[in-house]
N, C-alpha and C positions, 0 to 999 in steps of 0.2 A: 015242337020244342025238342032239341035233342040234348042229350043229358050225357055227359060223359065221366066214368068213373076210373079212377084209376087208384088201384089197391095194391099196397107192397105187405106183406105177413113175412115175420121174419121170427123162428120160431129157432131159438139154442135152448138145446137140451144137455146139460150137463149132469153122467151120473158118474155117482163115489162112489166106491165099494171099499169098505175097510173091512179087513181080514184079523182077527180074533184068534189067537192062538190060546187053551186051557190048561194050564200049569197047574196038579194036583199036589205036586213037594216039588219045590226048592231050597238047597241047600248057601250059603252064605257064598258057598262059592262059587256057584250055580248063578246066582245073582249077580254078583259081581263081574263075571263072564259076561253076563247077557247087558250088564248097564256098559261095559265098555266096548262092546259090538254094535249099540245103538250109536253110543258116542264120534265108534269110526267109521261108520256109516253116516252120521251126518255131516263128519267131516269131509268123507270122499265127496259125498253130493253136493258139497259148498266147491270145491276147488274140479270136481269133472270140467271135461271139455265136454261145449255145445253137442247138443246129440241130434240125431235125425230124428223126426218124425216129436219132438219135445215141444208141447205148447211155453212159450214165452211171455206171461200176460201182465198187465200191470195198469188194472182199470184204476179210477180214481174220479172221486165225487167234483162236480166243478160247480165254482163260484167265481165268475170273472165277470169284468165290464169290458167292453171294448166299443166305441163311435156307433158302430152300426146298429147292436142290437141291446144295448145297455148292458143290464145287469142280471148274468146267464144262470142259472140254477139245472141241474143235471149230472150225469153220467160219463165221462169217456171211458175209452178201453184203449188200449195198445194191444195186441196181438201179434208177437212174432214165432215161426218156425222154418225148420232149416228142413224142405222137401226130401231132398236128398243128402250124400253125403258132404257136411259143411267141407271138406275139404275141397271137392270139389262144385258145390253149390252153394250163392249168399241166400243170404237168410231172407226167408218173407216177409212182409210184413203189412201190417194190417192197422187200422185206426177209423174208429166206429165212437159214433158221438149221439145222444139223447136229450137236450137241452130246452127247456122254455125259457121268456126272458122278461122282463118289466114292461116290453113292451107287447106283452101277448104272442109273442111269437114260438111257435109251436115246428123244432126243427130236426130231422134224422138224417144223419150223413155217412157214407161207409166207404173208405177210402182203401186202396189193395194197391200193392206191387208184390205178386206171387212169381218167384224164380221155382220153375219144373229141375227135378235133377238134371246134375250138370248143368244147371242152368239152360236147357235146349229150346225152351220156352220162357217167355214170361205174358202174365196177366196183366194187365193193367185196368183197375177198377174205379169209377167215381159213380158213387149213387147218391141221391138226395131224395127229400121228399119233404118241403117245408110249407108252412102256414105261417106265411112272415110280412113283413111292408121292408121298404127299403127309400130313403131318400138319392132322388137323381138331378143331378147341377147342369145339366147342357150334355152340348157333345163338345168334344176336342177339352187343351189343356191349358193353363194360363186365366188372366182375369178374366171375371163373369160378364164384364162387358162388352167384352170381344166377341160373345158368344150371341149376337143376334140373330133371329132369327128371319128376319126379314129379308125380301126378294124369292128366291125359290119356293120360300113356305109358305109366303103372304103372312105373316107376322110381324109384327113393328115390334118386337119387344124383347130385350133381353133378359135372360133366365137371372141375371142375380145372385147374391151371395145366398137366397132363402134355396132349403133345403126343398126341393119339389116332391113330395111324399106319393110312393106307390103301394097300394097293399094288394097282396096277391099271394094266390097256392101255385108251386112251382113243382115239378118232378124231373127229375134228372136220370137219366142209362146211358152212362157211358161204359164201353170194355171193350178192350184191345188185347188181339193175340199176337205176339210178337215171336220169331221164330230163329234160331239163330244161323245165320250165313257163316261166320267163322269168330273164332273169339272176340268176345265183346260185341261186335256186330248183330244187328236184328234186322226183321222187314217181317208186315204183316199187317193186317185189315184190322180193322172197327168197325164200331156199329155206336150212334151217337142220337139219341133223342132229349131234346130240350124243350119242355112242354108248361108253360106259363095260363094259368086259367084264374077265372073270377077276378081279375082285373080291374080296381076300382082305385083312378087317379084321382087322390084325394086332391092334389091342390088347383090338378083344375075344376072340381067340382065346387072351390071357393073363390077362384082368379080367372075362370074363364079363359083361362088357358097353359098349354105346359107345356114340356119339347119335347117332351111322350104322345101327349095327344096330336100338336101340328107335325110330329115326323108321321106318326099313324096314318092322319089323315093324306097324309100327300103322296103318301104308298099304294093309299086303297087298303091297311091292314086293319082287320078289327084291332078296337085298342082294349078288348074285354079278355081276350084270349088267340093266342099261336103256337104254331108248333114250328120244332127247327129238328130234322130227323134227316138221316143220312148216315151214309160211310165214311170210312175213310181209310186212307195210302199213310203208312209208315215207315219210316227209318229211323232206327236206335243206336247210338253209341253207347256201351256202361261200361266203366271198367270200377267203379266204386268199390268199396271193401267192405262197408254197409249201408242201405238205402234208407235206414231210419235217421241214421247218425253219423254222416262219411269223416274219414279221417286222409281219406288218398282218394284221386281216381280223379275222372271227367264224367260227365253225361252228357247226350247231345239228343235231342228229337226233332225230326220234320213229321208235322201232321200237314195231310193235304185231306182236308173234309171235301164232301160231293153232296149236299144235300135237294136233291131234287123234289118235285110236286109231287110224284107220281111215289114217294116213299112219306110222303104224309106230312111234309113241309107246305106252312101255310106260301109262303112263298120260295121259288129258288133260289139259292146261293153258292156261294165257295166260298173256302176260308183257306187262312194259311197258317199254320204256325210252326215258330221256330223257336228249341230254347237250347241255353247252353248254360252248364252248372261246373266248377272249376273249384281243388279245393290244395294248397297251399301250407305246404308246412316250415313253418320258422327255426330252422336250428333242426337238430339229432331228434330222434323220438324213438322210443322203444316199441318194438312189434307187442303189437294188441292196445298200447298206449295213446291216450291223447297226447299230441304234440302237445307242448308246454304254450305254444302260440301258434298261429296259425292264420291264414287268410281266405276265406271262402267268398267266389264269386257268382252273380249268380244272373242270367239275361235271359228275355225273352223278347218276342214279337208276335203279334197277332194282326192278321194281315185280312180283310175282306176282297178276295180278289173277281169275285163275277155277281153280277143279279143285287137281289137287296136282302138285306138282313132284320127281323125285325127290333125293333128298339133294345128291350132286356135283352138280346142275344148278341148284340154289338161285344166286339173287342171291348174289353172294360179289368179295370184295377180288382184285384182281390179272387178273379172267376179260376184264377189256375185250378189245379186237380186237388190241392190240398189247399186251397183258399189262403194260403201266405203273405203275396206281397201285398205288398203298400201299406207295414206297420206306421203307423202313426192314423192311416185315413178308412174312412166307412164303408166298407166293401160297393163297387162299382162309384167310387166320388169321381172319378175320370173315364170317360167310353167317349169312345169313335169308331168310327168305320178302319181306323187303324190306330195299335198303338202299341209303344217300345217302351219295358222297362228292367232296369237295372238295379243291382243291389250287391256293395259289398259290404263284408260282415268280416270283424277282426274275433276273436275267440281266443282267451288264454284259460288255461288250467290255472287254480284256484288252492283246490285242497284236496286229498286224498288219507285214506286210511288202505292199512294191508289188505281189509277182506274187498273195498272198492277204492282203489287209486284211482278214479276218475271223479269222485263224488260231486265235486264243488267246482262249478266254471262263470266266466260271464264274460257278455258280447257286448261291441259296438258296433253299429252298424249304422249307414247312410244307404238311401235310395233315389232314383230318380226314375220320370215317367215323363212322357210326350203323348199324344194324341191329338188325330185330325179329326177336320168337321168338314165338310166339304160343302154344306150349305154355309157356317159361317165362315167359308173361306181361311181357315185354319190349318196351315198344313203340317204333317208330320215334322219334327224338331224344331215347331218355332218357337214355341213353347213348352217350359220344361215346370214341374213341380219337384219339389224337394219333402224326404221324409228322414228323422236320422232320432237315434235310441241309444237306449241302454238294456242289457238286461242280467239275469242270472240264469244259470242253468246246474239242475240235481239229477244225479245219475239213479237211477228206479234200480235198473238191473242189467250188470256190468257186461253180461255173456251176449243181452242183446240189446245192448246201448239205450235202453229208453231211455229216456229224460223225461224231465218238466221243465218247460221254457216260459221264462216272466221276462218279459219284456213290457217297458214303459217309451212312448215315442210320440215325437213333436211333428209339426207338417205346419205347411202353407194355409193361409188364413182359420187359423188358430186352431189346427186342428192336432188333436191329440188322445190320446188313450194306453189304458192298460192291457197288455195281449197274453193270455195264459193260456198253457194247448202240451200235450205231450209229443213228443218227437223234435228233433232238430226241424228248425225254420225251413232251411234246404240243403 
């Protein structure tokens, strides 16, 4: 019997040191000296410019619902700092999550875009480590009916509007070193392991069958547990002005993964992906200022282009680096062997005050998504699903854009939810 363990410790040690000065006589004026030396001191420290090496933090207790995992109880954190100097380097940033939920789900996530001074590097981080279920609807995109299974799989049966329940421990290492060629330009390696274990498909252990279990079987892949481990080839476009919270710029990425056997994939594959992020400003705006309106766009594609992929690891809705799209729907409610989705997001200013003129904002936004199935003959763009919201946005802290973003959003057969998470969407 072979037993595999896999342990993340993650151990922040934060120390304070507060310095104590003993004042044996003070005079009236003495005093008054020193209360209005604190006073311009706290004023300079309010209105300073960003500093090097300054943690930027803005953790905050969470209580949100959203389709997937109900109703979440836990911790985020934002983390931002500026490597080097802001002038010539964007700010870091970081966003680390601790969450259980109603439905037992036990989740740690830690998400990084680290800019090296001058930007001459950058990080790219996604870590997980959950004890979670997740419901999955077929492959490809469009009615449940469409999605049969039968012929290649030897299955007569289509998946259904019912939710097909997986529970499973999942571990995620991703990180990328990106390097810079010349302004804004990147190119650089990864290292990507995606590792699915204890594996137990509730709903075919009540229906006798699922599209988890007949893809499984037709691969030859256990359906208890896999591994998806490999590299990968990069190219970066960023010209953004902040990666928490953009107000100007583009982003562009090709990932081309290699995940071979012989690096500890249960089976081979390739993958492709491609995204593009675009952001639109409405009228004049003031440097450092949110445009008063705005349009932010946002695309991606995920492509399986060689070998076979196992189920959970397919192209699917929600899997990006910071788990974003497809507000309205339950993270992976759409997967295939390929699939294309789009999002644009309108964003106006709201309300501001002098010490944060950014404070108060709110989004509209619409999405779409496509996906194939190549057993049900489902091909890329035949079918589309629709997502589209509202939400609000409150600025944490103005030097490093946090926010808190509420969003509420509708989707295709009846699906819907509340999405609360700090940082801009994208």
């Amino acid at each position: 019997m072979r037993t595999k363990i896999l342990s993340l410790l993650f151990i922040l040690n934060l120390f304070i040191f507060d310095k104590a000065q003993a004042f044996t006589f003070m005079d009236s004026t003495e005093i008054n000296t020193l209360e209005e030396g604190k006073k311009e001191k706290k004023k300079k420290t309010k209105n300073e410019e960003p500093q090097k090496g300054k943690l930027y933090a803005a953790p905050l207790p969470v209580v949100a619902s959203n389709p997937t995992f109900g109703v979440l109880y836990g911790f985020a954190g934002s983390f931002n700092m500026f490597m080097g100097d802001p002038s010539t380097t964007r700010m870091s940033t970081s966003l680390g999550t601790l969450t259980y939920s109603t439905k037992n789900q036990l989740m740690f996530t830690y998400k990084s875009n680290i800019y090296l001074p001058e930007d001459k590097m950058i990080l790219l981080g996604d870590w997980r480590m959950f004890d979670t279920s997740q419901p999955t609807f077929g492959l490809g995109t469009g009615p449940a009916d469409q999605k049969s299974l039968a012929g290649s799989l030897g299955e007569g049966f289509a998946p259904g509007y019912d939710a097909q329940l997986l529970e499973f421990k999942y571990f995620r290492f991703h990180e990328t070193a990106l390097f810079k060629v010349k302004k804004n330009f990147y190119a650089g390696v990864g290292y990507h392991m995606d590792y699915h274990y204890d594996i137990k498909d509730t709903y075919y252990e009540e229906h006798g069958y699922s599209s988890h279990k007949a893809y499984s079987d037709y691969y030859g892949i256990n359906d208890e547990e896999y591994v998806l481990s490999g590299v990968s080839l990069n190219l970066m476009y960023d010209s953004r002005d902040n990666a928490a919270n953009p107000y100007e710029g583009r982003y562009a990425l090709l990932t081309y993964r290699i995940n071979p056997e012989w690096m500890g994939s249960t089976v081979a594959s390739s993958s492709l992906w491609l995204e593009y992020r675009d952001y639109f400003a409405l009228g004049k705006k003031k440097s450092g200022l949110q445009p008063n309106h705005m349009l932010a766009f946002w695309g991606y594609g995920n492509f399986v282009t060689s070998g076979v992929t196992p189920y959970m690891n397919l192209p699917a809705l929600g899997w990006d680096q910071f788990g974003r799209s497809g507000r309205a729907y339950t993270q992976g409610r759409f997967r295939g062997e390929n699939i294309v989705y789009t999002e644009l997001e309108y964003r106006a200013h709201l309300y501001g005050t002098k010490k944060n003129p950014n404070l108060l904002g709110a989004v509209a936004f619409a999405n779409a998504t496509t996906a194939s199935s190549d057993h049900a003959n489902i091909d890329l763009f035949q079918n589309y699903n629709f997502g589209y919201g509202v939400g609000l946005r409150c600025m944490l802290n103005k030097k490093s854009r946090t926010n808190i973003t509420l969003d509420y959003a509708w989707g295709d057969y009846g699906a819907k939810g509340l999405f609360l998470s700090l940082n801009e969407t994208f």
